[in-house]
C-alpha positions as CSV (number, residue, x, y, z in Angstrom):
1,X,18.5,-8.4,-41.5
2,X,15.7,-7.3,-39.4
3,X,16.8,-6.5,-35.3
4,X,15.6,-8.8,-32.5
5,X,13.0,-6.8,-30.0
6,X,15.0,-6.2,-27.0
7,X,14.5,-8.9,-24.1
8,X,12.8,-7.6,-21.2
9,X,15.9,-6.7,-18.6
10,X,17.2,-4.6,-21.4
11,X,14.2,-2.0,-21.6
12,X,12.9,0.5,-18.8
13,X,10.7,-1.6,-16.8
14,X,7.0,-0.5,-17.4
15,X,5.6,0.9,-14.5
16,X,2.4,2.6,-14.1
17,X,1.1,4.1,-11.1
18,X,-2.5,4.2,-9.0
19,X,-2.6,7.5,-6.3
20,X,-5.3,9.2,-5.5
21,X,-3.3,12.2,-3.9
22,X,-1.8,14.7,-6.4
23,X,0.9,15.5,-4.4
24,X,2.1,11.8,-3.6
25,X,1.5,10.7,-7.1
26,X,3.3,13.8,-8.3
27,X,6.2,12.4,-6.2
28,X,6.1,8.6,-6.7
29,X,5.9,10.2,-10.7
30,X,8.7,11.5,-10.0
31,X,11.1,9.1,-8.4
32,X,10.0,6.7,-11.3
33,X,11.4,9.4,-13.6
34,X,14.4,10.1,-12.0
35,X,15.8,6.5,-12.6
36,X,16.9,5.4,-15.9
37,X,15.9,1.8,-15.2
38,X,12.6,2.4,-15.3
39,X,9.6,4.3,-17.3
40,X,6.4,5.5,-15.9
41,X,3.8,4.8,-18.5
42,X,0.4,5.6,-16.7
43,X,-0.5,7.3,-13.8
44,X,-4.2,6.9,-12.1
45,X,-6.1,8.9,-9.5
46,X,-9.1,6.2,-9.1
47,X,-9.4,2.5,-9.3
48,X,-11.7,2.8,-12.2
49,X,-9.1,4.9,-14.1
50,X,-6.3,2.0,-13.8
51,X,-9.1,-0.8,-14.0
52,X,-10.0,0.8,-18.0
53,X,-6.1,0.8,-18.7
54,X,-4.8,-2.4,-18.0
55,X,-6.4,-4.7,-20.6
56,X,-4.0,-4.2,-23.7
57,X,-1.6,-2.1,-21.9
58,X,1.2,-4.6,-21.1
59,X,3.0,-3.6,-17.5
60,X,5.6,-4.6,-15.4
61,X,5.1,-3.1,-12.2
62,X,2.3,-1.8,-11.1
63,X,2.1,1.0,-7.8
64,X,-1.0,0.3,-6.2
65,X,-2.7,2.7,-2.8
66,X,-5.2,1.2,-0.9
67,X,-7.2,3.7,0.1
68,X,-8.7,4.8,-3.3
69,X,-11.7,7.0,-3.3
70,X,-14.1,5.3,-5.8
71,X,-13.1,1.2,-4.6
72,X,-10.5,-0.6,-2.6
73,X,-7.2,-1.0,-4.4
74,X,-7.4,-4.5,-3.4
75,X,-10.1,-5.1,-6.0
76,X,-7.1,-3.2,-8.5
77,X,-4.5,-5.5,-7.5
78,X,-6.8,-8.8,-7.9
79,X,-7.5,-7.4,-11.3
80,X,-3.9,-6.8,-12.3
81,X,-3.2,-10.5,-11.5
82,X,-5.9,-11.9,-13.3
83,X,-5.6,-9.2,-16.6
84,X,-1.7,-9.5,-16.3
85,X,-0.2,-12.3,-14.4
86,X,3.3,-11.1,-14.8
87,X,3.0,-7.6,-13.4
88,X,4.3,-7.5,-10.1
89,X,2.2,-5.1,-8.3
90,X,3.3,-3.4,-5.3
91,X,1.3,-1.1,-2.4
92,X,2.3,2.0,-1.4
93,X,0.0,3.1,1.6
94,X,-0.4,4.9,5.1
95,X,-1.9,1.7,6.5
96,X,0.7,-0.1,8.5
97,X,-1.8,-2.5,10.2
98,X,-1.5,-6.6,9.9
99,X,-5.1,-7.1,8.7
100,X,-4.4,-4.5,5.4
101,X,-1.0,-6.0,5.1
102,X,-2.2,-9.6,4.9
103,X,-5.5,-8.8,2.5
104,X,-2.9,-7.2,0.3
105,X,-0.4,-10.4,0.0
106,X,-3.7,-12.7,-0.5
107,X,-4.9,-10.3,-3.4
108,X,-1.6,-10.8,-4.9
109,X,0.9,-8.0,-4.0
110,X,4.7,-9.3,-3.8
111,X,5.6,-5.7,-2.0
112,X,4.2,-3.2,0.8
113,X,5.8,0.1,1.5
114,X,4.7,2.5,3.7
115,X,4.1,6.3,2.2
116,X,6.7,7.7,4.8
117,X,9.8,7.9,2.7
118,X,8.9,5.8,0.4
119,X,10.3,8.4,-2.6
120,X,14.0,7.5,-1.8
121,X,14.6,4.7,-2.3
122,X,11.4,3.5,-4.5
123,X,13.6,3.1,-7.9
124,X,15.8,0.4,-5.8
125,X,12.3,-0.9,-4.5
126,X,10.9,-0.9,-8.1
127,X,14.0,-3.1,-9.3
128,X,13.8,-5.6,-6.7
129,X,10.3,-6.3,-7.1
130,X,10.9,-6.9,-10.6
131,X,13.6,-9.3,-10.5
132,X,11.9,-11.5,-7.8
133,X,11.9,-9.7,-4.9
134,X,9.2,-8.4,-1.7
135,X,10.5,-5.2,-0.6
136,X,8.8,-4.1,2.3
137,X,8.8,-1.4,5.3
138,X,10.5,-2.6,8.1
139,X,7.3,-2.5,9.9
140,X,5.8,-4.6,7.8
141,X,8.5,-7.1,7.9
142,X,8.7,-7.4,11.1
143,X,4.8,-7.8,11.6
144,X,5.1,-10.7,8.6
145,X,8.1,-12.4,10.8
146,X,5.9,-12.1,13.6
147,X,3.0,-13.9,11.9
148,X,4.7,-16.8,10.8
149,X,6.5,-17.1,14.0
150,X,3.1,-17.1,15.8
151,X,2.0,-19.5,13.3
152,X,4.8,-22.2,13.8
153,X,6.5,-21.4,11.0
154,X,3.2,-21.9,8.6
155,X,2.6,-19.0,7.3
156,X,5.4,-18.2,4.5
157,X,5.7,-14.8,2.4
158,X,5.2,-15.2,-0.7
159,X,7.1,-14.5,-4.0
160,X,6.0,-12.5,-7.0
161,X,2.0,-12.5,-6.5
162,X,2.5,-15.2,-3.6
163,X,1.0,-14.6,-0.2
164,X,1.2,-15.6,3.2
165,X,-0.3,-18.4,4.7
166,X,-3.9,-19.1,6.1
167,X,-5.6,-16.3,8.8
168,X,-3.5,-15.5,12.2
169,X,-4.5,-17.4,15.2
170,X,-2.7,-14.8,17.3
171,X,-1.0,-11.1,17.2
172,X,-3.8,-9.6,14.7
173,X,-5.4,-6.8,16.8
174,X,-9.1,-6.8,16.7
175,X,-9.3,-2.6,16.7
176,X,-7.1,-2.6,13.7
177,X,-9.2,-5.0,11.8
178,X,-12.3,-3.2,13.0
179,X,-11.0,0.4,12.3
180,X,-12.6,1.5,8.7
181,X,-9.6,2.7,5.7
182,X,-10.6,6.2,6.2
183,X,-10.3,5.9,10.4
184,X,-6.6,4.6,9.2
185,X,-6.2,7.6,7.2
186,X,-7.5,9.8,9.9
187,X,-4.9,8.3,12.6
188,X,-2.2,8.7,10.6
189,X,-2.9,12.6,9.7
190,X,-3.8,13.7,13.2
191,X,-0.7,11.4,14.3
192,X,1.2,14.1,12.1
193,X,0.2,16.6,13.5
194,X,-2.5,17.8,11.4
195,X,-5.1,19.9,12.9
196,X,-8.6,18.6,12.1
197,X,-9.8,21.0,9.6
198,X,-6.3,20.5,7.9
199,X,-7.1,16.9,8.3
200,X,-10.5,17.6,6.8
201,X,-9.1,19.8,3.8
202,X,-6.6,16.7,3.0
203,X,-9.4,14.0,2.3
204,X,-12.2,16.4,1.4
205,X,-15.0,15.8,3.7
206,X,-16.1,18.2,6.9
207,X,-14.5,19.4,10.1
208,X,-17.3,17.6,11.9
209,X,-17.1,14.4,10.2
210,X,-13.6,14.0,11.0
211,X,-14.4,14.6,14.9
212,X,-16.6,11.7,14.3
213,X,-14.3,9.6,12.6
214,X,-12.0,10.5,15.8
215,X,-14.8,9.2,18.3
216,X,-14.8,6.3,16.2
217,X,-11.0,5.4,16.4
218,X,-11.1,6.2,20.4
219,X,-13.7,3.7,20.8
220,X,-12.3,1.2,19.0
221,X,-9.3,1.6,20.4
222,X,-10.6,2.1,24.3
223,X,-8.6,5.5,24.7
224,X,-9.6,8.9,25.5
225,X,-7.1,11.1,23.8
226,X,-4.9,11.8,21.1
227,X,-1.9,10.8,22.4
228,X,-3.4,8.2,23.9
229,X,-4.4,6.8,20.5
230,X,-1.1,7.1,19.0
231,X,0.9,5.2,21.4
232,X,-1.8,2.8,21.6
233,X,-2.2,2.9,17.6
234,X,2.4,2.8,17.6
235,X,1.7,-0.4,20.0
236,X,-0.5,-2.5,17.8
237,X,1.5,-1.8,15.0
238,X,-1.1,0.4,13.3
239,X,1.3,3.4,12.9
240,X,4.9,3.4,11.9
């Protein structure tokens, strides 16, 4: 008598991972390992990477950054949705900001966690997602509740590849909508306490360009400092 293939909540979920940063994909990599309910089957430092996996590579949760090097990882998650409609795909990011957040839920994430701590309790996250679930930061939650609030109670998270109702007619911050992924990434590095050539080192590009990438940010943000620009960056909900 031949044995039945085992149902789906009796196997390791199949997770597979899209990070551009050694070090935080090494963790995330790690995390995944460390919990028996789940089984890291790919790991991904570009979109294009992940993008050449995913047809014939059947997947139950899929990690997915944002700020990938080569494209946006919202082109990845539409992908995943369309390629593999029951993959639950979740982000794992530094950008905290409504206007990410929302392009995100539209694509067709069901989850959003922000890269601080993420490692702790991501195996709980995982698990959630994959039984129905939106985890998110707490941040994130609160900017969603927020939204719909502001929007009369119209604008509803989603479930598994859901999303929230139409654009916000109040609350979204012009700067953080205006501020490029790499400013984002900038902020949240020299919010950190990274110097700027550390800064620099981290995302591989020149002292001087980051200087002008902090220009940037102060001007879109109408400050003149750095502290300035983290409070004002805390304030509009663009930094945890």
């Amino acid at each position: 008598m031949s044995t039945p293939p085992p149902k789906a909540n009796d196997r390791p979920a199949r997770v597979a991972l899209v990070e551009d940063d050694a070090g935080m994909r090494r963790r995330i990599a790690h995390a995944v390992a460390g919990d028996a309910g789940l089984a890291l089957v790919f790991e991904a430092a570009t979109a294009q990477q992940i993008l050449d996996w995913l047809p014939g590579h059947p997947l139950d949760v899929l990690l997915v950054d944002l700020g990938l090097p080569d494209r946006s990882g919202l082109e990845v998650i539409r992908a995943a949705r369309r390629l593999q409609p029951d993959c639950a795909v979740m982000v794992i990011t530094i950008f905290g900001d409504e206007a990410n957040m929302v392009q995100a839920f539209e694509a067709g994430a069901s989850g959003y966690l922000l890269k601080d701590g993420t490692e702790r309790d991501l195996g709980l996250h995982i698990r959630s997602l994959r039984a129905g679930g939106s985890p998110m930061s707490p941040i994130i939650a609160r900017q969603l509740l927020r939204r719909w609030q502001q929007a009369g109670g119209a604008a509803v998270p989603g479930g598994r590849g859901g999303a929230p109702g139409g654009p916000a007619q109040a609350g979204a911050s012009p700067a953080a909508e205006r501020l490029s992924p790499r400013e984002f990434e900038v902020l949240d590095l020299v919010s950190r306490g990274f110097t700027y050539a550390e800064t620099a080192a981290r995302i591989g590009v020149s002292v001087s360009t980051v200087q002008t990438h902090v220009r940037n940010i102060y001007g879109k943000l109408d400050v003149h400092n750095k502290s300035e620009a983290v409070y004002e960056a805390r304030n509009l909900g663009l930094l945890p």
